[in-house]
mmCIF file of the C-alpha atoms, coordinates in Angstrom:
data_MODEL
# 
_entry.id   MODEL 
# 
loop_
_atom_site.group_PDB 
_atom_site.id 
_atom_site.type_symbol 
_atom_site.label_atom_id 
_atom_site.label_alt_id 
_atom_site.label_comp_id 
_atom_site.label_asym_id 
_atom_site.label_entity_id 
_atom_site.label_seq_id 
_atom_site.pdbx_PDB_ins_code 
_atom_site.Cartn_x 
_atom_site.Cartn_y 
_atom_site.Cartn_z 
_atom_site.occupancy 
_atom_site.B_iso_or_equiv 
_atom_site.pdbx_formal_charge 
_atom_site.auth_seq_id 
_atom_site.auth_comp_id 
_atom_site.auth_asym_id 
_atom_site.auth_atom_id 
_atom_site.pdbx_PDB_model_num 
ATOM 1   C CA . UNK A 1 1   ? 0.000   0.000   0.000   1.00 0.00 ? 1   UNK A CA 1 
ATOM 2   C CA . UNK A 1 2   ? 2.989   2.550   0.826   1.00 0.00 ? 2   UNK A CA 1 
ATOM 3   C CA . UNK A 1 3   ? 4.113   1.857   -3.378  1.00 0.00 ? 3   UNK A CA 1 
ATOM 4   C CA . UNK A 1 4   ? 0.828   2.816   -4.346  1.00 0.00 ? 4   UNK A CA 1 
ATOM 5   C CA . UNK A 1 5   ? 0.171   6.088   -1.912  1.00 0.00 ? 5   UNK A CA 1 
ATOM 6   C CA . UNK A 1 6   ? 2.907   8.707   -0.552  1.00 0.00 ? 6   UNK A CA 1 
ATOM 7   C CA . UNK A 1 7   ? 1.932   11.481  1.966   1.00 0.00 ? 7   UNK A CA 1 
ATOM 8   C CA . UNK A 1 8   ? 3.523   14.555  1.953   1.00 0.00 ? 8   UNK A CA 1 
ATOM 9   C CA . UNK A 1 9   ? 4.352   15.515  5.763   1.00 0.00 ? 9   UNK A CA 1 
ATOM 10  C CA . UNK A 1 10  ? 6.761   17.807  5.215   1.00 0.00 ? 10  UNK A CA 1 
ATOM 11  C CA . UNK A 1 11  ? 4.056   20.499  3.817   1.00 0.00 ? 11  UNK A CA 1 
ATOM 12  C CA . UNK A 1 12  ? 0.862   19.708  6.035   1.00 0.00 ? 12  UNK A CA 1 
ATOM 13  C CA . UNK A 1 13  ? 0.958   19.634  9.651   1.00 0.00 ? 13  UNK A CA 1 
ATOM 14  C CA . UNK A 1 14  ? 1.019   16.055  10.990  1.00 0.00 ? 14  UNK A CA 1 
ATOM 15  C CA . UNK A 1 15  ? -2.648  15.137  11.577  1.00 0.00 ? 15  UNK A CA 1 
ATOM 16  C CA . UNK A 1 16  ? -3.672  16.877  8.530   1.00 0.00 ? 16  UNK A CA 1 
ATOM 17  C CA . UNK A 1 17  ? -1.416  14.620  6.120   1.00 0.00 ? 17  UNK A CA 1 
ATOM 18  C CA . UNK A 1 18  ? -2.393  14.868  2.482   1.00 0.00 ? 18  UNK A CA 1 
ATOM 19  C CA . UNK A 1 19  ? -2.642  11.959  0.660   1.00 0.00 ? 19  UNK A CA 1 
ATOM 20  C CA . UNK A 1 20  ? -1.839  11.445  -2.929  1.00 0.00 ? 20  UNK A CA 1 
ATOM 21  C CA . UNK A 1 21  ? -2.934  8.704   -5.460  1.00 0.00 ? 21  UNK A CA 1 
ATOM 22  C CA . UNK A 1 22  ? 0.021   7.628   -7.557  1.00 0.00 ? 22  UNK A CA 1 
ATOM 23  C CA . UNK A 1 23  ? -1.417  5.294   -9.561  1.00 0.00 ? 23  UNK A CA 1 
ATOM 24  C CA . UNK A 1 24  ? -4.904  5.546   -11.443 1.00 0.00 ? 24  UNK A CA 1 
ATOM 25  C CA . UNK A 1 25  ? -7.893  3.987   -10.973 1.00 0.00 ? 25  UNK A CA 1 
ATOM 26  C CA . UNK A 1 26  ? -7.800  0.499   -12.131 1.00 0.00 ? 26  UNK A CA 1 
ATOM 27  C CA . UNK A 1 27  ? -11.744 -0.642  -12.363 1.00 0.00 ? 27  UNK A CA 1 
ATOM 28  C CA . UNK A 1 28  ? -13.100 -3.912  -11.308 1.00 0.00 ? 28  UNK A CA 1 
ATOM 29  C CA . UNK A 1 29  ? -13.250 -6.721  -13.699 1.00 0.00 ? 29  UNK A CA 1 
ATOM 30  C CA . UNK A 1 30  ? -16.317 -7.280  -16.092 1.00 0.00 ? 30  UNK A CA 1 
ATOM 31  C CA . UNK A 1 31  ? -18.553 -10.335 -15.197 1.00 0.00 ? 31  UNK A CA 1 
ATOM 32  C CA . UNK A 1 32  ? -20.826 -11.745 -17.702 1.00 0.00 ? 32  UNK A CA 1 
ATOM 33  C CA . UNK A 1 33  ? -23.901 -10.903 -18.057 1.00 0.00 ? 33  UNK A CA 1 
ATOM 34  C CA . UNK A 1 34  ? -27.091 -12.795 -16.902 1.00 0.00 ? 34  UNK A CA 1 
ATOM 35  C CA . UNK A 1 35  ? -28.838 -14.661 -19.632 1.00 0.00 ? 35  UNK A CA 1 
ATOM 36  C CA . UNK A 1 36  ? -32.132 -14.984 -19.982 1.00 0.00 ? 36  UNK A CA 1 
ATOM 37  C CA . UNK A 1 37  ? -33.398 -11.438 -20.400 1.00 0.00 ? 37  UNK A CA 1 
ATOM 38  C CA . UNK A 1 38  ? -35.055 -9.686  -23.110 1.00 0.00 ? 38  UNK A CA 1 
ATOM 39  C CA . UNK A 1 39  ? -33.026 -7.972  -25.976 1.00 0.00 ? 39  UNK A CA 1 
ATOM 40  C CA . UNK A 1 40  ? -34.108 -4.642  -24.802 1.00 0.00 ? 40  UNK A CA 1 
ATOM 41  C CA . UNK A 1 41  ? -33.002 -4.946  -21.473 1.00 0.00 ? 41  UNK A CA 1 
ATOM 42  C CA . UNK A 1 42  ? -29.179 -5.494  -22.686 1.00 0.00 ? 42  UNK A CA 1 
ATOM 43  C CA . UNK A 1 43  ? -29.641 -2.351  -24.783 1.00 0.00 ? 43  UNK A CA 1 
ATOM 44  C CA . UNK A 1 44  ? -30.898 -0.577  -21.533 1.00 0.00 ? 44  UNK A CA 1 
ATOM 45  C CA . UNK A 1 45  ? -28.147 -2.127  -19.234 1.00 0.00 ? 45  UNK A CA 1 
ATOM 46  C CA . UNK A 1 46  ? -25.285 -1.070  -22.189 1.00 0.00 ? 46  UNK A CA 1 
ATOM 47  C CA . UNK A 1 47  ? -26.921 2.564   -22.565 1.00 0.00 ? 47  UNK A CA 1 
ATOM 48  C CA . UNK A 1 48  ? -26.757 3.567   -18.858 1.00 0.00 ? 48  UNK A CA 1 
ATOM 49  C CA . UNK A 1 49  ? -23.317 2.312   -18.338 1.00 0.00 ? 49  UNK A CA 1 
ATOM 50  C CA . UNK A 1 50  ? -22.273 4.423   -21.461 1.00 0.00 ? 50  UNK A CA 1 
ATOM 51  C CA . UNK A 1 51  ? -24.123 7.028   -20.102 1.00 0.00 ? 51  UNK A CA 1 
ATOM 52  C CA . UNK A 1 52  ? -22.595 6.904   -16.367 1.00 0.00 ? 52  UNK A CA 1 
ATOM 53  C CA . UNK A 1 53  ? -19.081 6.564   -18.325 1.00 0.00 ? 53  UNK A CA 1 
ATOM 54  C CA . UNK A 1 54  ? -20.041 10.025  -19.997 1.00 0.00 ? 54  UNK A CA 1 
ATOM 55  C CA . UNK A 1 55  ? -21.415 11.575  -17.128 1.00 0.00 ? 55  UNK A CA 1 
ATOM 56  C CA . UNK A 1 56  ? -18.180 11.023  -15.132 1.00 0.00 ? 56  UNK A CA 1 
ATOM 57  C CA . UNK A 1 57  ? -16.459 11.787  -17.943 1.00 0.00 ? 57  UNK A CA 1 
ATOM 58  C CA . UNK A 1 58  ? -18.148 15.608  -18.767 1.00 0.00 ? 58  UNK A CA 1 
ATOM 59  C CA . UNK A 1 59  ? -17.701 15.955  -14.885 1.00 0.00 ? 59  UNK A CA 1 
ATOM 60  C CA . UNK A 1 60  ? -14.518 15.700  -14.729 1.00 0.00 ? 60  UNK A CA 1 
ATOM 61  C CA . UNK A 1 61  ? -13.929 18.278  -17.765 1.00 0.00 ? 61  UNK A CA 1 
ATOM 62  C CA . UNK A 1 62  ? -15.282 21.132  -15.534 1.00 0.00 ? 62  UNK A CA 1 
ATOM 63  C CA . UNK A 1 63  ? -18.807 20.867  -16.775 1.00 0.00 ? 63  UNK A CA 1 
ATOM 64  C CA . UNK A 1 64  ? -21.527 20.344  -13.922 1.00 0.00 ? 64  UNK A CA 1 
ATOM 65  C CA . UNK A 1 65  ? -24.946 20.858  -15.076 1.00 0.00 ? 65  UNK A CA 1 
ATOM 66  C CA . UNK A 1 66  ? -26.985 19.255  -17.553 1.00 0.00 ? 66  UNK A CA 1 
ATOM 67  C CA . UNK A 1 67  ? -28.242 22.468  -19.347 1.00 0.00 ? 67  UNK A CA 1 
ATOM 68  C CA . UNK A 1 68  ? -24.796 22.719  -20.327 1.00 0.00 ? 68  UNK A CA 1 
ATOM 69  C CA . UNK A 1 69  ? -24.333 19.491  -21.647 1.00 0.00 ? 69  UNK A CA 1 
ATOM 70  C CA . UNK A 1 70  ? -25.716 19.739  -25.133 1.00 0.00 ? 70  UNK A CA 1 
ATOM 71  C CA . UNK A 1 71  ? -25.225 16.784  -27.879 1.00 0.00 ? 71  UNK A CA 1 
ATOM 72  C CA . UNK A 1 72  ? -22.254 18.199  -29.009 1.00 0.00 ? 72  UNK A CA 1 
ATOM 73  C CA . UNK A 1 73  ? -20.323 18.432  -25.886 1.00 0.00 ? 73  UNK A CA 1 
ATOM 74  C CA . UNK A 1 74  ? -21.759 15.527  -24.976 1.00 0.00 ? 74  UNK A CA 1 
ATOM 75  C CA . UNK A 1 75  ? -19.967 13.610  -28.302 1.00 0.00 ? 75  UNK A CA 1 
ATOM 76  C CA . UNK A 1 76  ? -17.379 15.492  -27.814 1.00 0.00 ? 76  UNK A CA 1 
ATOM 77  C CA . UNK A 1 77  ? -16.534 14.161  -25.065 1.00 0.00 ? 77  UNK A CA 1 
ATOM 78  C CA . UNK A 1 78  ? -17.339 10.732  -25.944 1.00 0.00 ? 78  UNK A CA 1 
ATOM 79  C CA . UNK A 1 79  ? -14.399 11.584  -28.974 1.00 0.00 ? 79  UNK A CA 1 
ATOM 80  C CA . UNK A 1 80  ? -11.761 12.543  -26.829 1.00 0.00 ? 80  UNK A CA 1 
ATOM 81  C CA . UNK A 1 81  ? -12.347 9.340   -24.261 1.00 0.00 ? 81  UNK A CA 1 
ATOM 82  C CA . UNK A 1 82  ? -12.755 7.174   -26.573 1.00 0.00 ? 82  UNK A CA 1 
ATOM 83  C CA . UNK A 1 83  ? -16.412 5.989   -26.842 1.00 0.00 ? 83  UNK A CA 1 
ATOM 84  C CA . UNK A 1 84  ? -18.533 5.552   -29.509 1.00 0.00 ? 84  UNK A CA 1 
ATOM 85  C CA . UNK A 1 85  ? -20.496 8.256   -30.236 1.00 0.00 ? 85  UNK A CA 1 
ATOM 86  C CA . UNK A 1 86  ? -23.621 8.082   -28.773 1.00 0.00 ? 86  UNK A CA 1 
ATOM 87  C CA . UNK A 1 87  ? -27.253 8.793   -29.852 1.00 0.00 ? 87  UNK A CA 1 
ATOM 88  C CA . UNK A 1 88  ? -29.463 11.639  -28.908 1.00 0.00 ? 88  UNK A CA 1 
ATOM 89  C CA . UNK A 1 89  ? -31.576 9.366   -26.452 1.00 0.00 ? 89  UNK A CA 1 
ATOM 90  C CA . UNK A 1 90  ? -28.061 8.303   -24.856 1.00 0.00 ? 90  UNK A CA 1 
ATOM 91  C CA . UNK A 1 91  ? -26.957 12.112  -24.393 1.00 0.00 ? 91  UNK A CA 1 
ATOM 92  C CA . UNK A 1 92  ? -30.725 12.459  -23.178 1.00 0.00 ? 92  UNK A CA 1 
ATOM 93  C CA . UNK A 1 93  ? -29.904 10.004  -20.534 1.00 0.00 ? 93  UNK A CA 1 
ATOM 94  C CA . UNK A 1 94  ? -26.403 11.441  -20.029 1.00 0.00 ? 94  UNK A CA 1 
ATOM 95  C CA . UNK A 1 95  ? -28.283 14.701  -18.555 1.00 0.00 ? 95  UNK A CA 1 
ATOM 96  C CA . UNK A 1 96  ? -30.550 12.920  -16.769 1.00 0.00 ? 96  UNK A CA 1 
ATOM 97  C CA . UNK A 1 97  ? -27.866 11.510  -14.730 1.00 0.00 ? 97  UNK A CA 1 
ATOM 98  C CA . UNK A 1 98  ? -26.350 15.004  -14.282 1.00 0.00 ? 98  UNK A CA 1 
ATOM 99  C CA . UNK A 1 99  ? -29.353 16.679  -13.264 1.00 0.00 ? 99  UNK A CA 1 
ATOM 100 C CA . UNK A 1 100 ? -29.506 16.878  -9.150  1.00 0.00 ? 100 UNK A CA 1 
ATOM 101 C CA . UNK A 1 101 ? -33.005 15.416  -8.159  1.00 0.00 ? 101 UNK A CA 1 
ATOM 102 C CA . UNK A 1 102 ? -34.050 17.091  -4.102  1.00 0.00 ? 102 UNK A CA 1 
ATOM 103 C CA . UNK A 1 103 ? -35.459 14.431  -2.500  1.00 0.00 ? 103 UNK A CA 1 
# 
């Protein structure tokens, strides 16, 4: 764990150590998925997890709210991560997922 993370202690006073990841994220391993279902639901499933890959993806370029995710940016985006481009009722979904829902 100490190859992976290194604090720096000499900046930050000792119970307020920063920590900093070295490495990236690595993310889990894919599983299959369960058989059995219809078509559609596959193409659901595969659409949101594009969609959450996007959404993390246009958050972490600065933009925050879904009014200023248009298809464009949206694409975009999808270009310069390297997804497919996605359809307008993916993108649609993409800002649904950004937009903050008050309970």
């Amino acid at each position: 764990m100490s190859d992976r993370l290194s604090t720096q202690s000499q900046t930050a006073a000792p119970s307020q150590t920063a920590v900093t990841i070295v490495e990236p994220y690595v993310p889990l391993a894919k599983r299959p998925l369960p058989a059995g279902r219809p078509r559609s639901w596959y193409v659901m499933h595969n659409r949101r997890l594009k969609a959450m890959r996007l959404a993390i993806a246009l958050l972490d370029s600065g933009v925050y709210r879904a009014n200023l995710a248009d298809n464009h940016t949206i694409r975009d985006t999808a270009d310069r991560v390297g997804i497919r481009s996605p359809s307008d009722k993916t993108c649609r979904l993409v800002r649904d997922l950004m937009r903050v829902r008050l309970a």
